[in-house]
NUSE-244422 format. One line per 8 residues: number of its first residue (from 1); their letters; for each residue y, z, x of C-alpha. Coordinates in nm, 4 decimals, m for minus. Example, Ala and Ser with C-alpha at 12.3 -4.5 7.8 and 13.67 -1.06 7.14 Angstrom:
2
1) AS) m0.4500,0.7800,1.2300  m0.1060,0.7140,1.3670
! end
This chain:
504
1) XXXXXXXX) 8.6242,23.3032,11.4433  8.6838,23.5505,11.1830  9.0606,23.5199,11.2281  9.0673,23.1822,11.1707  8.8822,23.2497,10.8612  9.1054,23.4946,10.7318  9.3591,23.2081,10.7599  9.1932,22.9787,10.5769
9) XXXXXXXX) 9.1585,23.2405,10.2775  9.5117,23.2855,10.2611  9.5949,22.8891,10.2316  9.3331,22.8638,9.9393  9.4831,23.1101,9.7941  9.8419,22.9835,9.8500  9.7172,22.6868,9.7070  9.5676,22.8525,9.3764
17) XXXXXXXX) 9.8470,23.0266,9.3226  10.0488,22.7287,9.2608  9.8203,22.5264,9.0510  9.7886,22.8451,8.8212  10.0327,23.1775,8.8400  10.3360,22.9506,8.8779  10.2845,22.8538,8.5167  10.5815,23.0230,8.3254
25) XXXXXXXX) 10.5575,23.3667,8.1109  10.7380,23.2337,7.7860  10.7051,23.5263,7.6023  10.9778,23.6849,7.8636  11.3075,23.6052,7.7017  11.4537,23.4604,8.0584  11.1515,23.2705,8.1367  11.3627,22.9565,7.9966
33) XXXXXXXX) 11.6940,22.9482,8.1878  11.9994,22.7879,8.1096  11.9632,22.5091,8.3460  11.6429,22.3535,8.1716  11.8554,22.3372,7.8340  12.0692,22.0815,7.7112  12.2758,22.1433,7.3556  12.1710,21.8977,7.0789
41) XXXXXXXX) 12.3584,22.0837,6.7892  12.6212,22.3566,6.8202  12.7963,22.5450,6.5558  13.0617,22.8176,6.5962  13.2250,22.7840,6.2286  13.5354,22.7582,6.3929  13.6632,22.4679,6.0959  13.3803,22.3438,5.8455
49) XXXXXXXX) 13.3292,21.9901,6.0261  12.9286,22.0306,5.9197  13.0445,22.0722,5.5606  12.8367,22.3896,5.4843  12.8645,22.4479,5.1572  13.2051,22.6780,4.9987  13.1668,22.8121,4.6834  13.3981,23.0179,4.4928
57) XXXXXXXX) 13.3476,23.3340,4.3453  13.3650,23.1964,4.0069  13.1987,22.9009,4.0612  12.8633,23.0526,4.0787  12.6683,23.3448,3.8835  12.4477,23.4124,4.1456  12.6043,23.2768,4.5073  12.9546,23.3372,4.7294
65) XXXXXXXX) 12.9995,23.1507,5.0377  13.3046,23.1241,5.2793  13.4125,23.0215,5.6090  13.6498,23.3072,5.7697  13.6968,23.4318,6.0919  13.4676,23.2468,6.2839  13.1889,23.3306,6.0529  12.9639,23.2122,5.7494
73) XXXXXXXX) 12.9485,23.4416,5.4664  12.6483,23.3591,5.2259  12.6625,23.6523,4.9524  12.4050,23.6515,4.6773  12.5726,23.8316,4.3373  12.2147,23.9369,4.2261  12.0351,24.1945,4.3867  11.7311,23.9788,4.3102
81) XXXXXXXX) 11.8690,23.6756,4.3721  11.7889,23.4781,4.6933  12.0420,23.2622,4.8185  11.9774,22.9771,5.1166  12.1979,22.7451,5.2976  12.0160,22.4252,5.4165  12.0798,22.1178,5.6157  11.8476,21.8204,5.7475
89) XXXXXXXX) 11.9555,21.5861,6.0394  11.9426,21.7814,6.3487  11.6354,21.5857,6.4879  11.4631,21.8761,6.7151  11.1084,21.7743,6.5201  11.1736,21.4709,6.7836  11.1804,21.7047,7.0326  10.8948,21.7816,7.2713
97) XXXXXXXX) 11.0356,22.1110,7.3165  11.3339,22.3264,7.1396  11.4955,22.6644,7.0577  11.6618,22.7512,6.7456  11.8832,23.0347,6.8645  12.1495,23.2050,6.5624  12.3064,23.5536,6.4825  12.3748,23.7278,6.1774
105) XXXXXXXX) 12.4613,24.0400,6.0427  12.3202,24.2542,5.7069  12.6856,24.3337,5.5381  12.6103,24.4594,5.2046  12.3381,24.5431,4.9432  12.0120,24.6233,4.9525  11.9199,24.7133,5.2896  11.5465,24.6504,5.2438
113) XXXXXXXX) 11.5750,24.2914,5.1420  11.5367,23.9640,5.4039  11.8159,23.8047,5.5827  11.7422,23.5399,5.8438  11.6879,23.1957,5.9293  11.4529,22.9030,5.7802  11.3639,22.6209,5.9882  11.0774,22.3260,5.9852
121) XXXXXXXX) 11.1003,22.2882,5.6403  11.0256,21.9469,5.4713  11.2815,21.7725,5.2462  11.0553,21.9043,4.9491  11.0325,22.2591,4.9994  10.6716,22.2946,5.0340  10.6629,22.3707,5.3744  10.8536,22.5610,5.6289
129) XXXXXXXX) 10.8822,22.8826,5.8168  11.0903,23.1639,5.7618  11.2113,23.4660,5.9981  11.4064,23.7105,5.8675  11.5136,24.0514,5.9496  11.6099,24.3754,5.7087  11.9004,24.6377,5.6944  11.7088,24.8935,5.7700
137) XXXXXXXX) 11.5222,24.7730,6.0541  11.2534,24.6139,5.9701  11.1345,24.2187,6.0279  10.9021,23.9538,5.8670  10.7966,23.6023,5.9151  10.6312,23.3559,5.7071  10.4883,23.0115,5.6653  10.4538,22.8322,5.3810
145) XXXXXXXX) 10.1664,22.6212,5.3455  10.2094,22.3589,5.0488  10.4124,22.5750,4.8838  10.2360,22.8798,4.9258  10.3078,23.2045,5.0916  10.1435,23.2700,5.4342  10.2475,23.5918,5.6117  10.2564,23.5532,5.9495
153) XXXXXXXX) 10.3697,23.9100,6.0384  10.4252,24.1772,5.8067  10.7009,24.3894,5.7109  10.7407,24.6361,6.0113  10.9964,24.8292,6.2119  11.1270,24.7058,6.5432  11.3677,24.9440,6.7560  11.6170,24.6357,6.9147
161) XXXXXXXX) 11.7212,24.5282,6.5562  12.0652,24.6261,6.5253  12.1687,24.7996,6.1874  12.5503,24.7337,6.1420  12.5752,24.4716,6.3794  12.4940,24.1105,6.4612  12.1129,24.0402,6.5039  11.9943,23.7263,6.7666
169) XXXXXXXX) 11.7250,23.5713,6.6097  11.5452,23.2831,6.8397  11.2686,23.1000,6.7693  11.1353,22.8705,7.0894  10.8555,22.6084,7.0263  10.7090,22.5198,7.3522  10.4480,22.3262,7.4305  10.1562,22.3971,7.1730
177) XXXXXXXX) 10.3017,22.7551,7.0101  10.6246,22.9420,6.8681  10.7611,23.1991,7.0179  11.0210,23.4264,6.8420  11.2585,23.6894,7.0000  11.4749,23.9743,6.8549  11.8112,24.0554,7.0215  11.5790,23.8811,7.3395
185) XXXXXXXX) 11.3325,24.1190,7.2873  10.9373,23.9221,7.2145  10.8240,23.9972,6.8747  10.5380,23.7412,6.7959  10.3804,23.3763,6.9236  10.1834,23.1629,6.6813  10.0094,22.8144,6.7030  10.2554,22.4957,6.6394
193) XXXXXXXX) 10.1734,22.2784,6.3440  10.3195,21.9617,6.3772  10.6678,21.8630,6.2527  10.6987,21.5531,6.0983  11.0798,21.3732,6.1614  11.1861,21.4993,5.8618  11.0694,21.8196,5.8565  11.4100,21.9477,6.0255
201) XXXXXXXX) 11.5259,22.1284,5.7389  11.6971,22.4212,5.8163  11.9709,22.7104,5.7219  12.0150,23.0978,5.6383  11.8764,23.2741,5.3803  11.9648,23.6170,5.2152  11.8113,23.7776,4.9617  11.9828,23.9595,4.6887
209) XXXXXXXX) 12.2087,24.0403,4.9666  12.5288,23.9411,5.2071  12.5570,23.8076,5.5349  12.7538,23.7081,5.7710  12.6314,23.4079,6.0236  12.8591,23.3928,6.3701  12.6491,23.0900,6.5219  12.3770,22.8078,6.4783
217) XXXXXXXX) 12.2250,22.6442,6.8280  11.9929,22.4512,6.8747  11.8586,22.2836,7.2506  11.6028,22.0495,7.3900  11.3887,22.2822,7.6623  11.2999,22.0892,7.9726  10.9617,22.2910,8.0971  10.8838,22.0464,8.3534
225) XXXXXXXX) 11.1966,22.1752,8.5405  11.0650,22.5115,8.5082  10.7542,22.4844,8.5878  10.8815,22.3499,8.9001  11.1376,22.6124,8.9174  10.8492,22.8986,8.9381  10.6586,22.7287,9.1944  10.9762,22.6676,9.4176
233) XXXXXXXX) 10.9869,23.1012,9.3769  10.6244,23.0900,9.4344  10.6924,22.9449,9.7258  11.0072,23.1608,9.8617  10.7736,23.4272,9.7932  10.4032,23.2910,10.0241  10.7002,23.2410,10.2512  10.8509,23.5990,10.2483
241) XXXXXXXX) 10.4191,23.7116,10.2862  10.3255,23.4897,10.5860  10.6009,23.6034,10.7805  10.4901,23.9598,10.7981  10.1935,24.1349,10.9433  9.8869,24.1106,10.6843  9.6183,24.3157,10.6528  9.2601,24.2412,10.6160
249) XXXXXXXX) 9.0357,24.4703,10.4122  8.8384,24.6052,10.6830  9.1879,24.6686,10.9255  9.1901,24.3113,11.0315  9.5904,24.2444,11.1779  9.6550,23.8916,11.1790  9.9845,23.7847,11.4754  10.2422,23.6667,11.3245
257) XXXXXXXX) 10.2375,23.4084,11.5843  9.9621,23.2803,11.4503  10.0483,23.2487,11.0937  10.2132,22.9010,10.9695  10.5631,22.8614,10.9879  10.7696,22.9182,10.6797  10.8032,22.6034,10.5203  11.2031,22.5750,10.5838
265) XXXXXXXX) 11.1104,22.5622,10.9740  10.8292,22.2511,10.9449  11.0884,22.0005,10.8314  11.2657,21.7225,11.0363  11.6685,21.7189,11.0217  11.8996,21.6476,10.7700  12.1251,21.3112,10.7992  12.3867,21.1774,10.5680
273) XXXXXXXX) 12.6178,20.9155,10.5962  12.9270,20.9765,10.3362  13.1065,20.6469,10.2634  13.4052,20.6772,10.0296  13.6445,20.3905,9.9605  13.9999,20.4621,9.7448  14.2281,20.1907,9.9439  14.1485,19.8183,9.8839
281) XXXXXXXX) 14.3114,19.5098,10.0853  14.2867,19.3178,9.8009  14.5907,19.3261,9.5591  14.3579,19.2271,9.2566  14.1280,19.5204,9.3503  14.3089,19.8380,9.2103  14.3426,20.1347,9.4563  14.1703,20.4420,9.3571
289) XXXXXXXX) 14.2644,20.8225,9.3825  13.9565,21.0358,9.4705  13.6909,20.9181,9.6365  13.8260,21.0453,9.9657  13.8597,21.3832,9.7780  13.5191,21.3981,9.6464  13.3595,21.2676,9.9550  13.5377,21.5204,10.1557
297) XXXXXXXX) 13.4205,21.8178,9.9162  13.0458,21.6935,9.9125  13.0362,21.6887,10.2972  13.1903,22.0733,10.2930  12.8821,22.1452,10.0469  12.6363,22.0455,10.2961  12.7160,22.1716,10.5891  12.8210,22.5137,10.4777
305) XXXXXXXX) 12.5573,22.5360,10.2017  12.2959,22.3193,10.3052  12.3140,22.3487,10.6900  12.3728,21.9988,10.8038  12.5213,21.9891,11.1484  12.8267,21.8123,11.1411  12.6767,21.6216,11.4186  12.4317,21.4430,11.2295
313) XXXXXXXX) 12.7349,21.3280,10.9606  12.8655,20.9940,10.9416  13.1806,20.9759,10.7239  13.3759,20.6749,10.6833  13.6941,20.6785,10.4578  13.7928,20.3129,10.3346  13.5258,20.1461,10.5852  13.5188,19.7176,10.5953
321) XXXXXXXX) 13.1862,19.6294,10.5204  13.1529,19.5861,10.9058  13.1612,19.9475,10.9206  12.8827,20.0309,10.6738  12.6088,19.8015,10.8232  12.7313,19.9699,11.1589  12.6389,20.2884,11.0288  12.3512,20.1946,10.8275
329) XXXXXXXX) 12.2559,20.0713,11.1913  12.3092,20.3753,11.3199  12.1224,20.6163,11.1566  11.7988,20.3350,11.1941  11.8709,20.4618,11.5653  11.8761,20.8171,11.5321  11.6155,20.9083,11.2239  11.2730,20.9912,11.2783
337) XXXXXXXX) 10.9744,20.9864,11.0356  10.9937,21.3538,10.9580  11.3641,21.3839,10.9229  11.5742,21.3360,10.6310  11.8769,21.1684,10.4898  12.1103,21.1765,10.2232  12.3636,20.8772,10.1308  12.6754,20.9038,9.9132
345) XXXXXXXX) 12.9300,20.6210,9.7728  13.2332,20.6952,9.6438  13.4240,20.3136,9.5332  13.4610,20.0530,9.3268  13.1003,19.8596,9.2211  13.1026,19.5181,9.0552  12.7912,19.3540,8.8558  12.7421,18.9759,8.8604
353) XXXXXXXX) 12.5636,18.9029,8.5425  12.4729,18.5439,8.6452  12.2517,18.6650,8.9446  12.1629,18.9859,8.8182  12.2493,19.2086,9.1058  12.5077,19.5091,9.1601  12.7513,19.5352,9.4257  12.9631,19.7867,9.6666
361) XXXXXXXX) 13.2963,19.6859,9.7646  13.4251,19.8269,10.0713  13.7686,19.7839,10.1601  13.8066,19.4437,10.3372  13.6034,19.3092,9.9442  13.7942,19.0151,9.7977  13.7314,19.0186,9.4252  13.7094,18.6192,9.3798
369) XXXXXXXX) 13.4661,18.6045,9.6937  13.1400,18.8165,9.7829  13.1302,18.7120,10.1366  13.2099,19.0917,10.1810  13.0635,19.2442,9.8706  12.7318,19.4854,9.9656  12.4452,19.4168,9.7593  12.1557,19.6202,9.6010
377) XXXXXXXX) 11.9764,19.4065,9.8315  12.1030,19.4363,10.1318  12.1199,19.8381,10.0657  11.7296,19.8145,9.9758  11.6819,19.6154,10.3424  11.8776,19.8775,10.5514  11.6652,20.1648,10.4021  11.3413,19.9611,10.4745
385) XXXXXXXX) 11.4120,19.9983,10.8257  11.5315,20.3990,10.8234  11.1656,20.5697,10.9128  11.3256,20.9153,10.7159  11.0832,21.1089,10.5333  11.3180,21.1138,10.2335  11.5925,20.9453,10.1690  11.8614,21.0042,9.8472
393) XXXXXXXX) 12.1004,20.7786,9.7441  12.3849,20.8902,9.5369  12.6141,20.6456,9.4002  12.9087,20.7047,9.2081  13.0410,20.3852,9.1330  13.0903,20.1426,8.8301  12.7154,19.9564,8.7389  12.5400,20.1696,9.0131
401) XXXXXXXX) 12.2398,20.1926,8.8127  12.1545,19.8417,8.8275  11.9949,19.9575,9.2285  11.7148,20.0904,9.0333  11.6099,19.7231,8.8570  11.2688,19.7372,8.7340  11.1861,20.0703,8.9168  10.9719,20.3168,8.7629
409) XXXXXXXX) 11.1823,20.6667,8.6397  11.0254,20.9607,8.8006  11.1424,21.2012,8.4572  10.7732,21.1979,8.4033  10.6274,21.2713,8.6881  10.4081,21.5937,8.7310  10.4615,21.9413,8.8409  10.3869,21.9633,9.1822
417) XXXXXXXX) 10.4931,22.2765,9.4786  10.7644,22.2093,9.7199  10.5164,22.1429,9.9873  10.3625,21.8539,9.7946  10.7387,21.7026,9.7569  10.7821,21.7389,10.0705  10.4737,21.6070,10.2218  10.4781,21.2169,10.0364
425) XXXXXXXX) 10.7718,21.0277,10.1394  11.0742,20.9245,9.8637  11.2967,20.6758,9.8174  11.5116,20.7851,9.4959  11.8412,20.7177,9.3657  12.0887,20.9097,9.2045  12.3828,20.7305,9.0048  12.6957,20.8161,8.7701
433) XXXXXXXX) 12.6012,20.5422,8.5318  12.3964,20.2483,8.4365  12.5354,19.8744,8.3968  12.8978,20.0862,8.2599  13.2436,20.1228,8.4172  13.3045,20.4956,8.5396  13.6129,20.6515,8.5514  13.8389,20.7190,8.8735
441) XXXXXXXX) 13.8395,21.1231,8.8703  13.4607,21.1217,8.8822  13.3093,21.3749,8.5630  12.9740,21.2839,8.7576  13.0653,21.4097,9.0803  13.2375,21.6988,8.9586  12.9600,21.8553,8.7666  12.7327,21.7410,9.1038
449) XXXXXXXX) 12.9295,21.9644,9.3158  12.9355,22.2309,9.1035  12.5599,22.2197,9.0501  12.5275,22.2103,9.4094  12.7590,22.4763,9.4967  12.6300,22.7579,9.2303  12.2647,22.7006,9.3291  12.0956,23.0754,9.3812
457) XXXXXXXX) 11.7213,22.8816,9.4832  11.6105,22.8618,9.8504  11.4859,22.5281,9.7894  11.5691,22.2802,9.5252  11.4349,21.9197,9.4862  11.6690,21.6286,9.4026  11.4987,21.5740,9.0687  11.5494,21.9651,8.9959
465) XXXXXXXX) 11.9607,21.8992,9.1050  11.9256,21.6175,8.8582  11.8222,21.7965,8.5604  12.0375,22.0797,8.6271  12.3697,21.8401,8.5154  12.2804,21.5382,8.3857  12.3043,21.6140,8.0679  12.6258,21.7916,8.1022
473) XXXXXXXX) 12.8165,21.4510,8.2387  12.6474,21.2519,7.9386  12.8532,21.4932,7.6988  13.1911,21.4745,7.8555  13.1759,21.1656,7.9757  13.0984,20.7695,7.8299  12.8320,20.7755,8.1176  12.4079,20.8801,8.1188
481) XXXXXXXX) 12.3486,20.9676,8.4500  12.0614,20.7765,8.6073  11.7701,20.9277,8.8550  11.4976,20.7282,8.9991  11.2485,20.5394,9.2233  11.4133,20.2883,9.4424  11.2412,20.0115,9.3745  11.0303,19.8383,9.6536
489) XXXXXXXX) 11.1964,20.0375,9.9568  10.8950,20.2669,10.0227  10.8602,20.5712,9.7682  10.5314,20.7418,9.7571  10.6095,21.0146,9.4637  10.7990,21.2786,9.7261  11.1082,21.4196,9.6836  11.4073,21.4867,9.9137
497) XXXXXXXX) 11.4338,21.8664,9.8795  11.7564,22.0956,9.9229  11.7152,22.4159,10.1253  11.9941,22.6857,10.1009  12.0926,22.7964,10.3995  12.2965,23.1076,10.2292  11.9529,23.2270,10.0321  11.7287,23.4588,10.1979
! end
C-alpha cells in the first residue's frame, strides 16, 4: 500500500510541476530563444534606406550625424547639448509581445553623460522611456510621465558595461512587465503601461556627447511557444527521474519496474505515406522539378531523425490517383487508435472558385476534366476512416490552404505538457500557402527540413515545428504558411508530437 502511495505523490507532483515551474524565467537573458522570434524591423546602416537623418557639420550648431562604416554617428557639438534621433512607424505597440534589442558605443566627450536608446514615446513628447548607459560605467532609466521626469533606476555602476566598446542594450516587454538587459546581463523589470498605436516613437539619444550606433532590431516574442518549450524540458527531465531508483524519505526504494514508462515508450507507431508528383500525363499540366527531391529528403528526416521504420513508409513518386486511394486504403488497414501518422504532398493543386473546393492532381489529372482531380473532400473522407491517434497533413502545393475551410486555427490554443498533446486526438494541417500559387523549388519545404533537421528537443509538437519557420517562409517567399484544425475529420485539441530519436 504505501508503495503505491509513493507513486501517486510523484504523479501529483509531475503534474504541478507543469502547471507552475514550467513557466519561463524571463529575467534570464536566454529564457527567450531565437526560435520564438520573428524580425519586424531590422537595421544594419549598411545604405540609409530608413532615411535617418544626415547632417553636416556646418549645418548645425549643436548636432553631427553620419552614416559610415556600417554605423550611425549622432555627435552633439555642446557638451550640454542633448541630441536624439527619432522615428515612428515600427508598429511593436501592436504587438502582444516585443524586444527592442540595439548597440552603441560612448566615442567621445564627457564620459559621465547618457547615451542610449528611447522607445514608447508618443508623437508629442510627453511620454516615453529612456535607457541609457555612461562612459564610465554607469546606467540609468527613466519614464516620463506627462512630461515629467520619473526615475526608474538611478545612476549606478554595473561591471558588464563595456567602456571603449559597443554596449547591447535590450529592452523585452513581455506579458504584463519590461525587462531590460546589459550586454545580456538582467539589470531591472518594471510594470508595463500601456502603449497606445502611436506611441512607437523611438531612436538614440546622446547627451552632450558622441556615439556610434552599429544596429536597431526589433521582434515580435511568441511566449506561447515557450512556454510550451519549458514544459516539453520539464518533461525530458520527470522522464530522466522516473527512470532511476527514487528514494523515499524514510529509505523507501521504489523498482524501477514499477515506475511508469517514459513517455517516448507509451506511444503507438509512427506511419507516413509520402506522395510526391513532378511528371504529369497531361501536356497542358507543366512538369515540375522537385517534388521527388523534397519528398525523398523529408522521408531521410524521419527515419534517421525521427525513427520511423522504413517499413511503415509508403512513398509513391508520380502516383495516378488510383494509387493514392490505394494507399490511403492501406494505411486504414494497418493503423491503430494509438498509433500515428504523418502525410506529405509534394504537386501541383488547383482551386475551383465556382464550387469552392481545392484539389490534388496526381499524375494521370487532366486539367479540363476532374474525373481524376483529389478533392479536400475526398482527403477529409479517407482520414475519417484512419483510427490514428494523430494525424498531420502537410501540403505543399498551390491553394493548399483552402483544406482548412471554415476550421478553427489552433495559434490560440493554450499551453498544455506533451502528455496532454498527446493524450486528445488531432487532426491538423500544415500547408505552404493559402488560396496562392507556390513556387516549384519549394521556400516552404526547405525551411521545413531544415527546422526539422536542426531540432536539439526530445520531443517537439507539430504546432511548436510550425512556429519555429513560419515566419521565416513568409519573408522570403510571396507565401504565409498556414497551420490548423482539419475541419470536421475528428480533432479533439491534441497534437501529433515529434520525438528525436538522436536526443537523449
Amino acid at each position: 500500500m504505501t508503495q503505491y502511495y509513493f507513486k501517486y505523490c510523484i504523479a501529483i507532483t509531475l503534474f504541478l510541476s507543469f502547471d507552475t515551474l514550467s513557466q519561463v524565467n524571463y529575467t534570464h537573458y536566454h529564457a527567450v530563444q531565437p526560435f520564438a522570434m520573428n524580425i519586424i524591423f531590422n537595421e544594419e546602416f549598411e545604405n540609409n534606406d530608413h532615411k535617418w537623418e544626415i547632417v553636416q557639420h556646418d549645418e548645425d550648431i549643436f548636432r553631427h550625424s553620419n552614416l559610415k562604416d556600417g554605423n550611425y554617428h549622432l555627435s552633439s557639438k555642446e557638451k550640454n547639448e542633448t541630441v536624439i534621433e527619432l522615428k515612428s512607424g515600427f508598429q511593436y505597440t501592436t504587438l502582444d509581445n516585443f524586444e527592442i534589442e540595439t548597440k552603441i558605443k560612448h566615442v567621445a566627450n564627457n564620459k559621465s553623460h547618457a547615451n542610449g536608446i528611447i522607445w514608447g514615446m508618443s508623437p508629442n513628447g510627453k511620454k516615453g522611456y529612456s535607457f541609457v548607459f555612461s562612459g564610465d560605467g554607469r546606467f540609468h532609466i527613466q519614464k516620463l510621465n506627462d512630461g515629467h521626469e520619473v526615475e526608474i533606476v538611478k545612476w549606478q555602476y554595473h561591471k558588464s558595461i563595456k567602456k571603449y566598446d559597443y554596449n547591447k542594450l535590450t529592452v523585452r516587454k513581455i506579458n504584463h512587465s519590461y525587462y531590460l538587459f546589459i550586454n545580456e546581463h538582467f539589470v531591472k523589470r518594471f510594470p508595463y503601461t500601456k502603449l497606445t498605436s502611436k506611441d512607437d516613437v523611438t531612436g538614440f539619444v546622446a547627451e552632450g556627447t558622441s556615439i556610434n550606433i552599429e544596429n536597431i532590431t526589433i521582434k515580435h516574442i511568441n511566449t506561447v511557444i515557450l512556454d510550451n518549450h519549458a514544459k516539453e524540458q520539464l518533461l525530458v527531465n520527470a522522464n530522466k527521474t522516473l527512470s532511476s531508483p527514487v528514494f523515499a524519505s524514510r529509505g523507501l526504494v521504489v523498482d524501477k519496474k514499477e515506475v511508469n514508462k517514459p513517455f517516448e515508450e507509451t506511444v503507438g507507431n509512427f506511419y507516413a505515406l509520402i506522395i510526391s508528383v513532378q511528371n504529369y500525363d497531361d501536356k497542358d499540366i507543366q512538369d515540375l522539378k522537385y517534388p521527388h527531391r523534397d519528398a525523398k529528403n523529408f522521408r531521410s528526416i524521419l527515419e534517421e531523425k525521427y525513427g520511423f521504420a522504413t517499413s511503415n513508409i509508403i512513398h509513391l513518386n508520380d502516383p495516378t490517383r488510383d494509387d493514392v486511394v490505394k494507399a490511403f486504403n492501406s494505411m486504414r488497414n494497418q493503423i491503430n487508435e494509438n498509433d500515428n501518422l504523418i502525410i506529405y504532398y509534394a504537386g501541383h493543386g488547383i482551386y475551383d472558385e465556382e464550387v469552392a473546393e481545392g484539389y490534388w492532381l496526381p499524375s494521370d489529372a487532366h486539367k479540363s476534366d476532374d474525373s481524376h482531380w483529389i478533392a479536400n473532400s475526398n482527403l477529409s473522407t479517407k482520414l475519417k476512416g484512419i483510427k490514428a491517434k494523430h494525424t498531420l497533413l502537410i501540403s505543399d502545393a498551390c491553394f493548399s490552404g483552402s483544406i482548412f475551410r471554415s476550421s478553427r486555427s489552433i495559434l490560440n490554443e493554450p499551453s498544455q505538457s506533451i502528455t496532454n498533446y498527446y493524450s486528445k486526438k488531432s487532426r491538423k494541417g500544415m500547408t505552404s500557402g493559402t488560396l496562392k500559387t507556390v513556387p516549384d523549388q519549394s521556400v516552404f519545404s526547405k525551411y521545413l527540413f531544415q527546422t526539422l533537421n536542426t531540432n536539439q528537443d526530445k520531443f517537439m509538437t507539430a504546432s511548436s515545428l510550425f512556429y519555429r519557420f513560419n515566419k521565416i517562409v513568409a519573408n522570403n517567399s510571396q507565401n504565409a504558411p498556414q497551420f490548423g484544425v482539419l475541419y470536421g475529420v475528428g480533432d479533439e485539441g491534441g497534437e501529433f508530437v515529434f520525438i528525436n530519436k538522436q536526443k537523449k
